[in-house]
C-alpha positions in Angstrom: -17.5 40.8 216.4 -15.0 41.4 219.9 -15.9 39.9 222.7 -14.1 39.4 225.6 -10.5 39.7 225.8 -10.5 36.3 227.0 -12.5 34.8 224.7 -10.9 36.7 221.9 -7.3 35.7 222.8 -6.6 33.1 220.5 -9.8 32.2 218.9 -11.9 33.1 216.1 -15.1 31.6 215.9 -18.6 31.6 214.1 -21.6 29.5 213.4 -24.4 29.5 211.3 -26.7 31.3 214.0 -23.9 32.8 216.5 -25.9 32.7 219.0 -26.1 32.0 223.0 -28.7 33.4 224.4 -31.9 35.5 222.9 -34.5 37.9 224.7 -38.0 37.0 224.6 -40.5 40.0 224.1 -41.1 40.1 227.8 -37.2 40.9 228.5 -36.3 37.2 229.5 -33.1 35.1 228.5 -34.3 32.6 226.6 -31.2 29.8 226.5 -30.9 28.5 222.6 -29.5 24.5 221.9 -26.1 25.4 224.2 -24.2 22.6 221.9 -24.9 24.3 218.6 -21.8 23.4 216.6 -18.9 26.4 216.4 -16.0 26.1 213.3 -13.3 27.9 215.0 -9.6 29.0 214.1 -6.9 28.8 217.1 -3.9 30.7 216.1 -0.3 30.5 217.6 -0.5 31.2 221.2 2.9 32.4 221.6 1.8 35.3 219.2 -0.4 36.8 221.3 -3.9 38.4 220.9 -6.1 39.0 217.7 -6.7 42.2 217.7 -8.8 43.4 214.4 -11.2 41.4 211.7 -12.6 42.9 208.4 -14.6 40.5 206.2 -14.3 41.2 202.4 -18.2 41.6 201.3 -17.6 40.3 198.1 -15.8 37.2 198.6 -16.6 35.9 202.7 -13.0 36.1 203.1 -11.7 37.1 206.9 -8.5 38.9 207.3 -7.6 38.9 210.7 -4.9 41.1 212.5 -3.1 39.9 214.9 0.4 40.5 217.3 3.0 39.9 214.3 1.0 38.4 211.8 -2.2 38.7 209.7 -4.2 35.8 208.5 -6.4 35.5 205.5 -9.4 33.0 206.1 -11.8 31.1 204.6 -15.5 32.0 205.1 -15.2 28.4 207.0 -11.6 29.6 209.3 -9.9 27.5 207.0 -5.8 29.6 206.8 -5.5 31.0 203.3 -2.4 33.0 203.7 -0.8 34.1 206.2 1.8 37.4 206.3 4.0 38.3 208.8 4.8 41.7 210.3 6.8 41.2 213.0 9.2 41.5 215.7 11.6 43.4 214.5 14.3 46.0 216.0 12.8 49.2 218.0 12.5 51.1 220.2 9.0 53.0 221.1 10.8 56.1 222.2 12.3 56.9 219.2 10.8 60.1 217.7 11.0 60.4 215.0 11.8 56.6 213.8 15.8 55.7 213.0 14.7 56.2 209.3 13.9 59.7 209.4 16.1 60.6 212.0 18.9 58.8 213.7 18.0 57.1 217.3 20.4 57.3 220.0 17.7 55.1 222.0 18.8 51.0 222.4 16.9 48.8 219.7 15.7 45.5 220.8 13.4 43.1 219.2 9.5 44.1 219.6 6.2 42.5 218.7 3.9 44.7 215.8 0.5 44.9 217.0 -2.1 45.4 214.4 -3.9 48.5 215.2 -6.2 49.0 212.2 -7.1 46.9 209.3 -8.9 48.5 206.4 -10.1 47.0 203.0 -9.7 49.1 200.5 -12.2 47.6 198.0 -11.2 49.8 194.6 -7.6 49.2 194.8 -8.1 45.6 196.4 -5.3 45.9 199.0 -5.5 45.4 202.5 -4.2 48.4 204.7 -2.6 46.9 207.8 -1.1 49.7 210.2 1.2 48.3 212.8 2.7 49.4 216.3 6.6 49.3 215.6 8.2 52.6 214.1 5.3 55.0 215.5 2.4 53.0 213.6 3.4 52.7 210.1 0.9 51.0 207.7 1.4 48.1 204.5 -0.8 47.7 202.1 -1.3 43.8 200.7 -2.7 42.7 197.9 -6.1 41.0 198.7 -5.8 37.8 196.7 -2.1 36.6 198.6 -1.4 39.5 201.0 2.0 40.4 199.0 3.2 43.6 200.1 2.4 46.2 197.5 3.7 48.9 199.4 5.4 50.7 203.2 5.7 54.1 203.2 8.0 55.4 206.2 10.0 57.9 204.7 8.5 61.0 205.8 6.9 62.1 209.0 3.6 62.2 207.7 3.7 57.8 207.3 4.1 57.9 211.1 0.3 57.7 212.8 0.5 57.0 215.8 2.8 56.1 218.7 0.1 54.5 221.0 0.5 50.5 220.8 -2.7 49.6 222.0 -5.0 47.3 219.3 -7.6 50.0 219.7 -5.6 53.3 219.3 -6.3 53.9 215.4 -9.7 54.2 213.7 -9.9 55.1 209.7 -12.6 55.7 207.1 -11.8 55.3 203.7 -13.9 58.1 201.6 -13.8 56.8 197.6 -13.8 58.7 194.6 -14.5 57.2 191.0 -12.3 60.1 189.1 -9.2 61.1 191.9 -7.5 59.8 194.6 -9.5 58.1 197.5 -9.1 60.0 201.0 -8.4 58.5 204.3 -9.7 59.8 207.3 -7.4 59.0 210.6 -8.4 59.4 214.2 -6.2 58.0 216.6 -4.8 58.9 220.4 -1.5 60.6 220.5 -0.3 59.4 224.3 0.8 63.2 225.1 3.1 63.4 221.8 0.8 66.2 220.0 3.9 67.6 218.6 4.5 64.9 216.6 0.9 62.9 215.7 -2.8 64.6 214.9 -5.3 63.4 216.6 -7.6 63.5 213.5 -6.5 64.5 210.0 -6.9 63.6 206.2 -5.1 61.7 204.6 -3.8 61.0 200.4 -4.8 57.4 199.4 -3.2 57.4 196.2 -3.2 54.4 193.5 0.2 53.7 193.9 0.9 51.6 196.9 4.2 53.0 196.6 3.5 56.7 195.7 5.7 59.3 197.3 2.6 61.1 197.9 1.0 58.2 199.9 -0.4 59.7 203.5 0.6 63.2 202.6 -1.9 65.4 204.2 -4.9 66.4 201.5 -3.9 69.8 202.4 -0.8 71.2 204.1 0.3 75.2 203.8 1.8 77.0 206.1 -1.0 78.1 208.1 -3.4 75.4 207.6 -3.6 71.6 207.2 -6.0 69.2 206.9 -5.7 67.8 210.9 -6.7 68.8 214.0 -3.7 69.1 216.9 -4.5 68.7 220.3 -2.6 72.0 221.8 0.2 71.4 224.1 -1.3 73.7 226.8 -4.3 71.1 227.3 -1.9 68.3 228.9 -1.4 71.3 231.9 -4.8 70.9 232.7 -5.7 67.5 231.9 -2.0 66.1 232.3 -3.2 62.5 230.8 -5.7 64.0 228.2 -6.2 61.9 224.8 -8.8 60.9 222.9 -10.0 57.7 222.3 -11.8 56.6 219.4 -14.1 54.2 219.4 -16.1 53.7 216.1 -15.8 55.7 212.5 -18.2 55.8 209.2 -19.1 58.0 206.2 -22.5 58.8 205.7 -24.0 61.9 203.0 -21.3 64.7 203.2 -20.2 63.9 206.5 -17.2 62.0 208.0 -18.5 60.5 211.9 -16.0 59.4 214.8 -17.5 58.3 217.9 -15.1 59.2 220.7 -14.3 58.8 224.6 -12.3 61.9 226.0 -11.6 62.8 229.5 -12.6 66.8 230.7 -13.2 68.3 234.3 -16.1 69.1 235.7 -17.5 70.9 239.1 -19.5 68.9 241.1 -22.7 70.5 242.0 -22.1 72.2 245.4 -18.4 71.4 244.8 -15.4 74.2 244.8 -13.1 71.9 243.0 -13.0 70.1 239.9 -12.9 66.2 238.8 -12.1 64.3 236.3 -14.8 62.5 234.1 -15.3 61.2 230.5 -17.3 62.5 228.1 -18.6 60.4 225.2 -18.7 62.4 222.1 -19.7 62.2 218.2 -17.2 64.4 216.1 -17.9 65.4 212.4 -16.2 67.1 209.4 -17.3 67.4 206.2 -15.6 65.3 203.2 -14.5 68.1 201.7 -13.1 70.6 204.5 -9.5 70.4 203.6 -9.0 73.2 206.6 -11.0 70.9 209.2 -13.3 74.2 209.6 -16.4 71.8 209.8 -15.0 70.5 212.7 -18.1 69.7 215.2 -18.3 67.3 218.3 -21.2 66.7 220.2 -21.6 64.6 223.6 -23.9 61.9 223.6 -25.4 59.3 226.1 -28.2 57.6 227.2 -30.2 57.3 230.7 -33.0 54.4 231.5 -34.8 54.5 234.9 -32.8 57.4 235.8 -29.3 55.9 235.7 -26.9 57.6 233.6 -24.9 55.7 230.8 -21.8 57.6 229.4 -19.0 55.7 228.6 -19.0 54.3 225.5 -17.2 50.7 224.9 -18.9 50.2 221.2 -21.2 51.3 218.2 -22.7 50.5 214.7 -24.1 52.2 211.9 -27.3 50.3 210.2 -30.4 51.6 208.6 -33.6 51.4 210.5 -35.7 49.2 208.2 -39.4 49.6 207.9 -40.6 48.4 211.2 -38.3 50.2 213.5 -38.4 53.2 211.3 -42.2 53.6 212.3 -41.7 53.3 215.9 -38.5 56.2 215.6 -41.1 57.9 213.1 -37.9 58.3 210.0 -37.8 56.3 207.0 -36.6 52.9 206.7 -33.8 53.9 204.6 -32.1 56.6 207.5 -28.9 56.1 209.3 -29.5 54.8 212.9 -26.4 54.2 215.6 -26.4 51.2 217.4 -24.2 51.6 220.8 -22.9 50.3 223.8 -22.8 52.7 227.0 -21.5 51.3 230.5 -22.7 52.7 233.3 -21.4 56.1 235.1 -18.3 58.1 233.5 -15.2 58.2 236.0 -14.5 54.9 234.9 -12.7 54.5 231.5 -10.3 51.9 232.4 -12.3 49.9 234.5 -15.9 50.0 233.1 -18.5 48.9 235.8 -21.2 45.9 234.6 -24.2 47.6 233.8 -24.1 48.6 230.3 -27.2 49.6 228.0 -27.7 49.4 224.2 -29.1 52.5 222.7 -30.1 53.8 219.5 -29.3 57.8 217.7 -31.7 58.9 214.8 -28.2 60.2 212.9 -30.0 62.5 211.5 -31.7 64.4 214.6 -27.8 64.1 215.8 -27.1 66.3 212.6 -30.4 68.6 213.2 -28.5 69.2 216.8 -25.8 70.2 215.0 -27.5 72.4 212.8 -28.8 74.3 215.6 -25.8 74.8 217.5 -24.3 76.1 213.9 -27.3 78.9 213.4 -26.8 79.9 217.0 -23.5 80.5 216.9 -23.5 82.1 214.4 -25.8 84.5 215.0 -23.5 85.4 217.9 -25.0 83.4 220.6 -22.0 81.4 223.4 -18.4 80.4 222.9 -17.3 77.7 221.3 -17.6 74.7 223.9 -14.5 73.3 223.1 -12.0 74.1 226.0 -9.8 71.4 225.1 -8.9 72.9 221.7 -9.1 76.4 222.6 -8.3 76.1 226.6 -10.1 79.2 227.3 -13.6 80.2 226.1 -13.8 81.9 222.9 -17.4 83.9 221.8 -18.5 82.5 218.6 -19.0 85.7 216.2 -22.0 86.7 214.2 -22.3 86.3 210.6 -25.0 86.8 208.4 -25.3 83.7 206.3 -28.1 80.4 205.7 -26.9 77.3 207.1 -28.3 74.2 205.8 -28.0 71.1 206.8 -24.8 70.1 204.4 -22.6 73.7 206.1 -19.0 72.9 205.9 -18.1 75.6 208.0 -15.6 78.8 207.7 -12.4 80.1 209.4 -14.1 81.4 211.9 -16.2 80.0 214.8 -14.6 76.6 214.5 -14.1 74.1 216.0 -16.8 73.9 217.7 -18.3 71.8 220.6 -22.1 71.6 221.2 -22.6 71.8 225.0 -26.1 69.7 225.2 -26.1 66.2 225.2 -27.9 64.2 222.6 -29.7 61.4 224.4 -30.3 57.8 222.8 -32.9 55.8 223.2 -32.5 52.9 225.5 -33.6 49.6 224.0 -32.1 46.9 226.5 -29.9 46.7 229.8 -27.3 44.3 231.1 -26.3 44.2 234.8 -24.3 41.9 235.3 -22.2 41.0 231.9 -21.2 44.2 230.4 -21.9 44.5 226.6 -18.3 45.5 225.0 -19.3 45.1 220.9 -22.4 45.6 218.7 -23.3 44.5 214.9 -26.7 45.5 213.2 -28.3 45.0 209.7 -32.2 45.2 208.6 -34.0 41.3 207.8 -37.2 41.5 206.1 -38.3 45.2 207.7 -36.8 44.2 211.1 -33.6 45.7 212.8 -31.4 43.0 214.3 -28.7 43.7 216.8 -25.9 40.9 218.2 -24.6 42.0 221.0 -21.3 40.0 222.3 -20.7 40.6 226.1 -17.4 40.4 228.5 -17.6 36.8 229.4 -17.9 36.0 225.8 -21.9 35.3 225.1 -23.6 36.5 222.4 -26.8 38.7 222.6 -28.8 38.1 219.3 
């Protein structure tokens, strides 16, 4: 669980409750024994920041990413193994990298930050994607971290040329009689010419396959990615899109987003510049990304709007909550963290909520949006794809909830927001992470915060 980048800088801790503070069930912060022992793990400060942690359900071991290294712990923080993954020589404007294509750019030696860590439980490798060469990724054998494998011959091993921690979000999708898939989603810093913002991925056996990260399906025409067109950076000149959260669930494939678009103002002549929290799903098996949908989401309490997204979690409702939401205990429900407003990305303000999504009244949206368009009703609602409004054409054809879509009418953008339920507000220490799981019938959330509390 993040918390605050100050906090987080150098230390990784936990304890048997985690806990700070709690709420009472009249909305009041109850302090809990403030000396409650921690077991923490201080890394080298000249290294840097941690910047990603994945915890192996089967064993309690921690693999930690940080700037140049990656640590395997002990349930207890006691250091493992540790693997190193940097500096080496670079330069981030070379595109592609020196080893596809020669550099004319000055090398110098640069610091890899971790951008995603994946366990990838039926191979039992580690999948550690780094910042130097345009985000190339090693896969390390769980048990010592030995590399297994680097692809970066080809284009396709490069994912992204954004160095930010945060930049890269995958979902692994597993198969018991082929190759597993992996789904990418990362921001592309104006470079669409070279990265996807979203595309799928080969996850083959072989660590060292030549058929590692080759796109599921590539032709001439169609691939298994979405591009964002140049001609969207002339309207949006700093458009990307962030992603924030990722998970399977049934057929689907889920990213939860943060994306700037403009707007006009009511009783304004001239447009501004917002962002727009959205949910974004494909199907498993659309190798054409034809089941490409987004929809935005957000969530309003006392009539003040919360729309930027910082975190979120998938958990199942459990049998007490599940009666209030009227679902079964066993559905998919989205724990997330909105700060207040939506001009802010950069500089979120302090009032943040936590909000739930049914996932499955998200999908029934969805649904709707799909029968309507395809009976011929709107455009597409996806200007940033498309840049100019498309009509969405009729077909006559049953849509159920598990449609992967055709070549026509996608992508497709829902216009409507789907609104979560608010379940608790912070004014004054914004929320910036969220964990949930079920406990005898009840739904549990710890929330960690920007000073570096935790919400339980």
């Amino acid at each position: 669980l993040i918390m605050s980048p100050a906090m987080w800088k150098w230390t990784c801790l936990v304890s048997h409750l985690l806990l700070s503070t709690t709420v009472s069930p009249h909305g009041r912060q109850q302090p809990l024994h403030p000396k409650r022992p921690f077991i923490t793990f201080t890394g080298d400060q000249a290294e840097g920041n941690f910047n990603h942690l994945v915890v192996d359900e089967r064993t309690g071991h921690i693999y930690l990413g940080a700037v140049n290294r990656i640590y395997k712990l002990s349930g207890d923080l006691k250091v493992l193994v540790t693997h190193e993954t940097g500096p080496d020589e670079d330069n981030p404007k070379c595109y592609p990298p020196k080893v596809v294509q020669t550099c004319n750019e000055p090398l110098t030696l640069t610091n890899n930050i971790n951008k995603m860590l994946l366990i990838d439980y039926k191979e039992d490798r580690l999948i550690a994607c780094g910042s130097l060469y345009q985000g190339i990724c090693k896969f390390l054998r769980l048990d010592d971290l030995f590399k297994l494998g680097e692809p970066f011959h080809k284009k396709e091993h490069y994912l992204s040329g954004v160095n930010d921690s945060g930049s890269v979000f995958g979902v692994i999708v597993s198969y018991s009689n082929m190759d597993d898939k992996l789904f990418i989603a990362t921001a592309v810093d104006g470079k669409p010419e070279y990265f996807p913002t979203i595309s799928s991925r080969k996850l083959t056996k072989n660590s060292e396959a030549d058929g590692m990260f080759a796109y599921v399906f590539h032709d001439e025409f169609v691939a298994s990615m979405i591009k964002i067109p140049s001609d969207t950076f002339t309207i949006i000149p700093d458009f990307d899109i962030y992603y924030i959260y990722g998970f399977s669930s049934g057929n689907f494939v889920y990213f939860l987003t943060l994306q700037p678009e403009m707007i006009s103002p009511p009783g304004s002549t001239t447009k501004e510049q917002v962002y727009t929290s959205k949910l974004v799903r494909l199907c498993k098996e659309d190798t054409a990304f034809n089941s490409y949908v987004e929809v935005p989401i957000g969530c309003e309490k006392n009539g003040v709007e919360y729309r930027l997204l910082q975190a979120a979690y998938l958990s199942k409702a459990g049998a007490i909550l599940a009666r209030s939401l009227g679902v079964g205990p066993e559905d998919d429900i989205l724990f997330t963290v909105f700060s207040k407003g939506q001009k802010r990305k950069m500089k979120s303000l302090d009032e943040s909520a936590l909000c739930i999504f049914v996932l499955k009244k998200i999908n029934d949206r969805i649904k709707d949006r799909l029968q309507s368009c395809y009976r011929g009703e709107g455009t597409l609602d996806l200007a940033w794809l498309k840049v100019k409004d498309i009509p969405c054409s009729s077909a006559l054809l049953t849509i159920d909830d598990n449609f992967c879509g055709l070549d026509m009418n996608a992508p497709l953008g829902v216009s409507s927001m789907v609104r979560g339920l608010p379940i608790f507000t912070e004014d004054g220490d914004r929320m910036t992470s969220v964990i949930a799981y079920v406990y005898k019938n009840h739904s549990l959330a710890f929330v960690g915060t920007k000073s570096g509390k935790l919400k339980k």
